[in-house]
N, C-alpha and C positions, 0 to 999 in steps of 0.2 A: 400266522396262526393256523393251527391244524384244522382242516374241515371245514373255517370261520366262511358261511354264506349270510348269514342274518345280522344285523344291527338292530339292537331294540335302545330306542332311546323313551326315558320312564322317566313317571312322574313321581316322589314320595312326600311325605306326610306334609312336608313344607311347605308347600303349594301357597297356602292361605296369609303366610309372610308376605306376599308378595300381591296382596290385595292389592288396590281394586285391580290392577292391570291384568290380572288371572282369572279374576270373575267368567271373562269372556274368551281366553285361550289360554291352553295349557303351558306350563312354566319356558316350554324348551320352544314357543312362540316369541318370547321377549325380544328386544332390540339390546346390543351391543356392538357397538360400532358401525361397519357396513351392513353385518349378515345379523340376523336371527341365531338364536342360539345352538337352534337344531340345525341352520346352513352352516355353523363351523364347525358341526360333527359330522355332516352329511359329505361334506366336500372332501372330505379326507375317504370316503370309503363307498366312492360312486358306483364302484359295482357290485354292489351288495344287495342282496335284499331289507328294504327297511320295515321296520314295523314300529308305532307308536304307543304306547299305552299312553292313557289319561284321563281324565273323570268321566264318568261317564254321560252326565247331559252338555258335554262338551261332542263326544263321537259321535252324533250326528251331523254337525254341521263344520269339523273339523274334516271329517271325512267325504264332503260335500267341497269342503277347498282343497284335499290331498287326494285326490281320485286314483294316485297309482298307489297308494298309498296302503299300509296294512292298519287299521289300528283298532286299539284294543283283540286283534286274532292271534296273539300268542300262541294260544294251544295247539291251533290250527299246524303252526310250524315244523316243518320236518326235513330241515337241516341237521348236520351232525352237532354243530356246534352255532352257538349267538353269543354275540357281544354284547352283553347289558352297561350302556353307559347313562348316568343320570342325568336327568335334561337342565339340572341348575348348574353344568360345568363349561367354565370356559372352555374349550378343547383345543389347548395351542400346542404345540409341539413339543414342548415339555409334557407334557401331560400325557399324550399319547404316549411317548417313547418309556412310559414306566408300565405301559399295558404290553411290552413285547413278550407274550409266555408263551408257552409251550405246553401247559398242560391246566387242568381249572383253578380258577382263582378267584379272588372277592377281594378288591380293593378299597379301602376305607381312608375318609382323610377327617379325624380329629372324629371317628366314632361315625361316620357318616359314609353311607356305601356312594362312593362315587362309578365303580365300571364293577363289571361283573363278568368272566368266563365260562361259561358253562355248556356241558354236554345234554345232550335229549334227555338221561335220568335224571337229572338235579331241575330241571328245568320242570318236569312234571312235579316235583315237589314243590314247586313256586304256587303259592294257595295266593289270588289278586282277591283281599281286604273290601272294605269298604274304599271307595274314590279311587277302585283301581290300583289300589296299592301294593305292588309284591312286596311277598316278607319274605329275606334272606337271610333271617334268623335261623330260620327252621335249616339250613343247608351247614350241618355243624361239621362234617368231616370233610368238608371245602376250605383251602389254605386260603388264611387272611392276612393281607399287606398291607403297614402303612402307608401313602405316600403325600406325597405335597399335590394339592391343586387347588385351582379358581374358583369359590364355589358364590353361586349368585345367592346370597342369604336370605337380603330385603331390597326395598328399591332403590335407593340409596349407590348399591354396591355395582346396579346398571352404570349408576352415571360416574361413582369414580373409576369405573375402568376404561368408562368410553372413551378417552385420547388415546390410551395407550392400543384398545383394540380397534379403533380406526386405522390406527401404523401398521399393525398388522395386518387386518386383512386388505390392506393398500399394497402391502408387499404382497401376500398371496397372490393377489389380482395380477400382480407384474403389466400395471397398465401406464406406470408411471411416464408422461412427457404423450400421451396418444391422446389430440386433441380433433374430436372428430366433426364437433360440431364446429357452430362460426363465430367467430370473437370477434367484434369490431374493434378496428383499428387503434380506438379512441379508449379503449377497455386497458387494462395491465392486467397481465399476467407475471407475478414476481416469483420464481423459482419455476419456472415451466417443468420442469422432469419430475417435479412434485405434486402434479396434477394430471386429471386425467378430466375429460370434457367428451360425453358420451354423442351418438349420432344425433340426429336431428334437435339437440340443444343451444339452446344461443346465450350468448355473452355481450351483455348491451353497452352503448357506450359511456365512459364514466368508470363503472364497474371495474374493483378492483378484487382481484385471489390472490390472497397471500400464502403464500406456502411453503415461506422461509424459516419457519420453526413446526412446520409439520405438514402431509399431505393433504389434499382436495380432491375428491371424489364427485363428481357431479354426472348421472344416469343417463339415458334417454330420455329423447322428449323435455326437457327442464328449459325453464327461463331463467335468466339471473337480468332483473329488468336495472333499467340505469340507477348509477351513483347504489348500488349495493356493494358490498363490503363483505368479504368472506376471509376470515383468518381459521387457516391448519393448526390442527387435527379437523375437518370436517367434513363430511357424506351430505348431499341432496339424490335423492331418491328420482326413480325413472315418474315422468308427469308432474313433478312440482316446479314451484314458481316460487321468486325467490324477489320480494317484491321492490319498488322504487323505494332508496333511498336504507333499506335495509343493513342491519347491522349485525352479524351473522359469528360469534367470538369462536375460539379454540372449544374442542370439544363435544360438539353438537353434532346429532345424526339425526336428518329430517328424513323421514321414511318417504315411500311412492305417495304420488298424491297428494302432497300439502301443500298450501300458499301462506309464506309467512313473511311476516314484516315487522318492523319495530328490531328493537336489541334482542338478543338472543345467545346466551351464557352458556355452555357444558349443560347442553339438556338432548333430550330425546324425543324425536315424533313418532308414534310407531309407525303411522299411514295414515291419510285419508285425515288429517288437520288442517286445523285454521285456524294462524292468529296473524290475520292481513293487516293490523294496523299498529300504530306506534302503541310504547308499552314496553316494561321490561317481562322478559323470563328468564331467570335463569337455576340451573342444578336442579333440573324437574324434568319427571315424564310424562306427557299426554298421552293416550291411548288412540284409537281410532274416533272417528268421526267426533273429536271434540272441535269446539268454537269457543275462542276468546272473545269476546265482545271490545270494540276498542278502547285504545287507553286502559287494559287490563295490565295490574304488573302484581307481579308477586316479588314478596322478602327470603332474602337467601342465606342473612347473614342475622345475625343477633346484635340487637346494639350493646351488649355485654362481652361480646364474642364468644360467648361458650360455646359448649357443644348442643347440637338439637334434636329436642326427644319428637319422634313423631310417634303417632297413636297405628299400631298395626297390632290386628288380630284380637282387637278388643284391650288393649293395655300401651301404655305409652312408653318408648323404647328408645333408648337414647344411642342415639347413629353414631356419635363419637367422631361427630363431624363438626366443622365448624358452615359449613357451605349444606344445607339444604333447603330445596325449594317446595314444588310442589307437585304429588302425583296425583293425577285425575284420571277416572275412568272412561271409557269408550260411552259416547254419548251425553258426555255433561256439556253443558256449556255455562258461559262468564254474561251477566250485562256489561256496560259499557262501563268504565270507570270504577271497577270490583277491583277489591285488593284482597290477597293472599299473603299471607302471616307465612313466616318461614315453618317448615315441615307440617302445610297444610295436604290434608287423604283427602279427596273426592271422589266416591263413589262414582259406579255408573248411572247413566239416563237422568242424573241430578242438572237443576237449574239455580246458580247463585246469580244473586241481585243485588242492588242497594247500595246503600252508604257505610263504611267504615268497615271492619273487617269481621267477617263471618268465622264464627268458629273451627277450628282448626281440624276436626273430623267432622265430618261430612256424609250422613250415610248414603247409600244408592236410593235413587228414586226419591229425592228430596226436593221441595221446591221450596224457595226464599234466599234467607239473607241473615244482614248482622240482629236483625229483629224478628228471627226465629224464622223455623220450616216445620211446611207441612206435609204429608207424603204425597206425591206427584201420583197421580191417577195411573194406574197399570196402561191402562188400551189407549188414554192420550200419549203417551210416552214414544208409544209404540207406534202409534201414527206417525207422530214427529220423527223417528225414525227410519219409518217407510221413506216419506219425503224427501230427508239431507239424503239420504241414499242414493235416490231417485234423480237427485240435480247433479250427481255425479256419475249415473249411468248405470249406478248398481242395482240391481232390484232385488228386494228381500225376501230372500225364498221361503217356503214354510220351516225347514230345519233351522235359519238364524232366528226364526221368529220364539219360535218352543227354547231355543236358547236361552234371548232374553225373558222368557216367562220364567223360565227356571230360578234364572238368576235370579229374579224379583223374589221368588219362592226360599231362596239360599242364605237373602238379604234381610228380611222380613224380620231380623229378630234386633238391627238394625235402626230401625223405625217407631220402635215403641215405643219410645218416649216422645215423637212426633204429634203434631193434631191431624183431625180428619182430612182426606184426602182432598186435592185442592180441587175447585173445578171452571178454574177459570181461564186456563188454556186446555 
């Protein structure tokens, strides 16, 4: 591409599909497979200059974890040319290979700008909306293409692609059969070239990776502690623990930092999870620092088999799936023995409890059960997540802090039909 020094990967109107897990980072943050959806656009174009757009009470503390990072400074740029690609796109090799031009262009897939080519003039007519939003309407004598791509819609559409984009970026990785950590004797490895086993990670005895109908991915630093069970498609993330007796199925990406145990179905951890005890999960995304309580399990399936509407963006929305679980926000957590209804939302910094199953949305900052919630106190919330932070080393700066106040702020309309605020954690 002529002049191409900038990558702007953008957020648009969608955003909010993709509650709660966007609450807290912007769309091109999500899990899909190994990488985040912005490391399978970044990887293809490492010497580029990047730059992010995204909401804006998000730029503080995004750009507090992306320090070389540009974001939201657009304007600032003074390259010939940038590559506008939307952060809700898978970006696999197909996809790329329809962006090879030569001159400006605006790609759309089904009315939906997916990439964007553009020169320093067109690019100062890009007016960022409300949440940061360029509008590439206004760019009318810019050639529009249509083409085929991946595009992340709802949450749902995370988890059925995540087998397929574990394969892939296991081939990218080309790490396949490089086992670096130590496998006890007593462990199996079944298809060893279809695994890869990072430094300082161990493979305890018992412990079996199956990898005979897909790859296995496991980071630095990991445990996979005895009599655990891993079947391919699957990721463990650099610092997680993968615990005694665990049951770990096809399809699953457990991000850095989590300790799980119990059955585990085609779902996603982003990072920094916990659901250390038995319990099903499966076809569902946690967010950060969430906590299953034990013997937590969610419904994935409809005892009707139909398809399952989940409630996103304020109206209930039918996946046209027969497999959905459950997405939970960054900071919820489960009591012991909670059940989750197939296509249950949970907000962020919410606490479910109790007997039988709690409604199926769930707003942020809730606290209770199947016999009603109340709004969970702003600055206890917040303590509470000073703390889980704190026990894993993190400390919570002031920019995550204004975050979560925002969010509470974003949320709030959420809550109204709630009771008074609880005060008893």
């Amino acid at each position: 591409m002529p002049g191409l020094t900038s990558i702007c990967i953008f957020e648009d109107n969608h955003f909010s599909q993709l509650y709660p897990m966007t609450l807290t980072r912007p769309v091109f943050d999500l899990r899909c497979g190994i990488f985040l959806l912005k490391e399978k656009i970044l990887r293809r174009f490492a010497e580029n200059s990047v730059h992010l757009l995204c909401r804006g009470y998000l730029e503080e503390v995004f750009q507090e974890s992306h320090p070389n990072s540009k974001i939201n400074e657009l304007s600032s740029e003074s390259s010939e040319f940038c590559l506008f690609i939307n952060g809700r796109v898978l970006a696999d090799a197909e996809f790329l290979s329809n962006l090879n031009k030569e001159k400006e262009w605006i790609c759309t897939h089904k009315g939906t700008v997916v990439a964007a080519f553009l020169g320093r003039e067109n690019r100062t007519q890009l007016t960022s909306k409300e949440h940061n939003i360029v509008d590439f309407k206004q760019l009318k004598d810019v050639e529009k293409t249509e083409i085929v791509a991946n595009l992340i819609n709802y949450p749902w559409d995370l988890i059925n692609h995540n087998s397929k984009q574990i394969e892939s970026d296991f081939i990218a990785l080309n790490a396949g059969g490089e086992i670096l950590g130590s496998v006890s004797k007593h462990a199996i490895l079944l298809n060893r070239e279809n695994i890869r086993i990072g430094l300082s990670s161990s493979v305890k005895a018992g412990a079996i990776l199956d990898a005979e109908h897909g790859p296995i991915y496991i980071g630095e630093n990991v445990t996979i502690m005895a009599n655990a069970v891993i079947v391919g498609a699957a990721f463990v993330g650099d610092n997680s623990t993968i615990k005694i007796g665990a049951k770990v199925y096809e399809g699953t990406s457990i991000g850095e930092c989590c300790k799980v145990g119990g059955e585990v179905q085609e779902t996603i951890f982003h990072s920094f999870g916990n659901k250390q005890h038995d319990g099903f999960l499966g076809h569902s995304y946690l967010g950060q620092w969430v906590n299953l309580g034990a013997d937590t399990n969610n419904s994935d399936l409809k005892n009707n088999y139909g398809t399952v509407k989940v409630f996103i963006d304020g109206e209930f929305v039918d996946s046209r799936s027969k497999f959905v679980g459950l997405f939970m926000g960054d900071h919820s957590k489960s009591g012991i023995n909670t059940m989750f209804n197939t296509g249950t939302v949970v907000g962020a910094m919410s606490n479910i409890y109790g007997g039988g199953f709690p409604p199926r949305d769930i707003p942020s900052f809730a606290w209770g059960g199947s016999d009603g919630f109340v709004k969970h106190d702003l600055e206890k919330a917040i303590e509470t997540a000073r703390i889980v932070m704190a026990r894993r080393g993190v400390e919570m700066s002031s920019a995550y802090e204004k975050m979560l106040r925002n969010v509470f702020e974003v949320t709030m309309v959420e809550r109204e039909s709630l009771g008074a605020e609880t005060s008893k954690m």
